[in-house]
C-alpha positions, 0 to 999 in steps of 0.5 A, a space after each residue: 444401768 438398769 436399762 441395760 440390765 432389763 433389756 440384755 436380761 429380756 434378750 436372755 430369759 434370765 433374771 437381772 439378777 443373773 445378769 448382774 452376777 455375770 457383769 461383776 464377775 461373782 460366781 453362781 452362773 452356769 458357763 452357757 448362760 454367761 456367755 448368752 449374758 456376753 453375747 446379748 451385751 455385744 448384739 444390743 451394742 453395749 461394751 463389755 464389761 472391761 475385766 470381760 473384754 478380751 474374750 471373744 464374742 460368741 456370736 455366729 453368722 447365719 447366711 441364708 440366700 432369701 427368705 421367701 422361700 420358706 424353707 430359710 425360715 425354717 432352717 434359720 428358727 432350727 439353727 438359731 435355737 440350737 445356737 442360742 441353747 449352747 450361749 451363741 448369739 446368731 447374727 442373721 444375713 439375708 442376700 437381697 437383690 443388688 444389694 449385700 452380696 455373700 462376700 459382703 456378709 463375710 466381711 461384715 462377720 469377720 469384723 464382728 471377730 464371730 465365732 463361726 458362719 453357717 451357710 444354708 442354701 449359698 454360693 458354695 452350691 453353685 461351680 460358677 460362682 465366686 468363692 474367695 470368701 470362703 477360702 477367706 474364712 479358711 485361711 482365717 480358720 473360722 469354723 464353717 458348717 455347710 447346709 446342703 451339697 457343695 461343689 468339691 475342694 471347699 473343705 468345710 463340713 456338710 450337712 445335706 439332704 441326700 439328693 438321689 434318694 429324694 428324686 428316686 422317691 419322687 420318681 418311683 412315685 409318678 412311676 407307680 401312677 402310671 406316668 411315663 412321661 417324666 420332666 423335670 424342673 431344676 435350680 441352674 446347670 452350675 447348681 450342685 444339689 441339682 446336679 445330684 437329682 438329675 443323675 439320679 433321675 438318668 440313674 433310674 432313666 437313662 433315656 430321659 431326653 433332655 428336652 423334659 429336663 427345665 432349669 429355672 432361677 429357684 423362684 415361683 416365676 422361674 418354675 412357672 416357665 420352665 414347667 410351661 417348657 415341659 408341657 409342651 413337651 407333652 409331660 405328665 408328671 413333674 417333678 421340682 428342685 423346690 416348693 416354690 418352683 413346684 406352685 410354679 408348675 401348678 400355676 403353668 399347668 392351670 394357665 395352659 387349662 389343665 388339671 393338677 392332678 388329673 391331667 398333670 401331677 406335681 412333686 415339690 421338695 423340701 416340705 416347707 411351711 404351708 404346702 399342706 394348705 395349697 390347692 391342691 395340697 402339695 405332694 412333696 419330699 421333705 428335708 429332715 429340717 430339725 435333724 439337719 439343724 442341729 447336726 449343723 451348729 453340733 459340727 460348728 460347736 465341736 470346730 469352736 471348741 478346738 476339736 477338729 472335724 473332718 470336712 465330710 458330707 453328713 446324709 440325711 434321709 428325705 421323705 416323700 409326703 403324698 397329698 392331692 397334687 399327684 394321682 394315676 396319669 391320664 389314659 390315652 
């Protein structure tokens, strides 16, 4: 017993004492910390308390597609937070390469009886992918809160970074270098936040040919063969669907013995951790991580407590940070 008091106090932040208080049922506990106190029981596997066990764990999934980009992390350290101060317990799910797929995940968090499921970066993005989960938790009415865009019809609010004005700033920023020849690398043609940013692109250049736009799995790898593509194409300027496809074009460019930035310049997105620290320094678009976060578990709180929430698109303004990975385009 003072095992499970020490650790599920430990997990808190709060005193045994507190803890004690709140598994006897005495008063003196605000409501957000008894219900962290339930949460820690469930998460470190002990029961409940059997005058507490018909209430419903306050634990929410947190559904990321990898973690090697470091933008999830980022995410997940924001969302996790701002869970833990409303007393909710995030339980993270990290896809892995044939391994745990998404409908997988889901049905692991419905046996959990979880309060909610945020999704950042899923298969919600993608048209061709399956989404019977995801009518699953509909049907089920298990509050839901989408992290960036999402094909239509779902139904579950969203909170996004707003695609077109990301790449008018990217572009607009080549554009003022002195770059003509503008090619971009994108997520998979069925890849919704990267259909936003090629509109947007064909909005500002409605000639751009198609040959200067690369799709690419969202890996190091897959940006460094589609920027490979572009430069063929004579690209001086490339602008990326994410940081690590943009260390992609970075590499493709040096692989090809051309100079970033003064034979090619290169935009990132998402401003993730470390991309002030690479050679050069990444010039990228950031994603308002903090602001999105917390903007996600408001509208997933707000559907847990009964309140209901209109399944629309909140849109949050990116911003463009220049550092050393773009200068004036080469002459000639």
């Amino acid at each position: 017993m003072t095992r499970r008091l020490a650790q599920v106090a430990k997990k808190v932040g709060v005193s045994e004492a507190t803890v004690s208080r709140v598994l006897n049922g005495k008063p003196g506990v605000s409501d957000s910390t008894r219900q962290a106190v339930l949460s820690a029981l469930d998460v470190l596997g002990y029961e409940r308390p059997t005058q507490l066990r018909g209430e419903r764990a306050r634990l929410v999934g947190l559904v990321l597609p990898e973690l090697q980009n470091p933008i999830f992390p980022a995410f997940a350290e924001v969302i996790g937070g701002a869970l833990a101060q409303l007393g909710l317990t995030p339980v993270l799910c990290t896809q892995t390469k044939g391994g745990v797929s998404e409908a997988d995940y889901v049905e692991l968090l419905l046996q959990q009886q979880v309060s909610g499921v945020v999704f950042a970066g899923g298969l919600y993005a993608q048209a061709d992918a399956p989404h019977d989960h995801y009518r699953e938790l509909a049907d089920r009415n298990i509050p839901v809160v989408l992290v960036n865009a999402a094909i239509e019809h779902l139904g579950f609010p969203c909170v996004s970074c707003d695609d077109a004005v990301a790449v008018e700033q990217a572009w607009r920023h080549l554009d003022s270098l002195g770059h003509e020849r503008i090619g971009l690398v994108l997520g998979p043609g069925d890849h919704m936040p990267s259909g936003r940013k090629l509109a947007a692109a064909r909005a500002l250049a409605p000639d751009l040919p198609d040959e200067r736009v690369a799709r690419a799995m969202f890996s190091l790898e897959g940006g460094q063969a589609a920027a490979t593509r572009l430069l063929d194409q004579g690209v001086t300027g490339i602008i990326c669907a994410s940081d690590p496809l943009a260390l992609g074009a970075v590499r493709a460019a040096r692989r090809k013995g051309l100079s970033v930035p003064g034979e090619i310049s290169v935009v990132g997105y998402d401003d993730s951790a470390f991309m002030n620290c690479t050679e050069p320094p990444l010039t990228t678009v950031r994603q308002p991580i903090e602001a999105m976060g917390r903007a996600a578990v408001e509208l997933l709180n707000a559907q847990i407590g009964g309140s209901s929430v209109t399944p629309e698109e909140l849109l949050f303004e990116p911003e463009l940070v220049v550092r050393g990975s773009t200068a004036q385009a080469p002459r000639g």
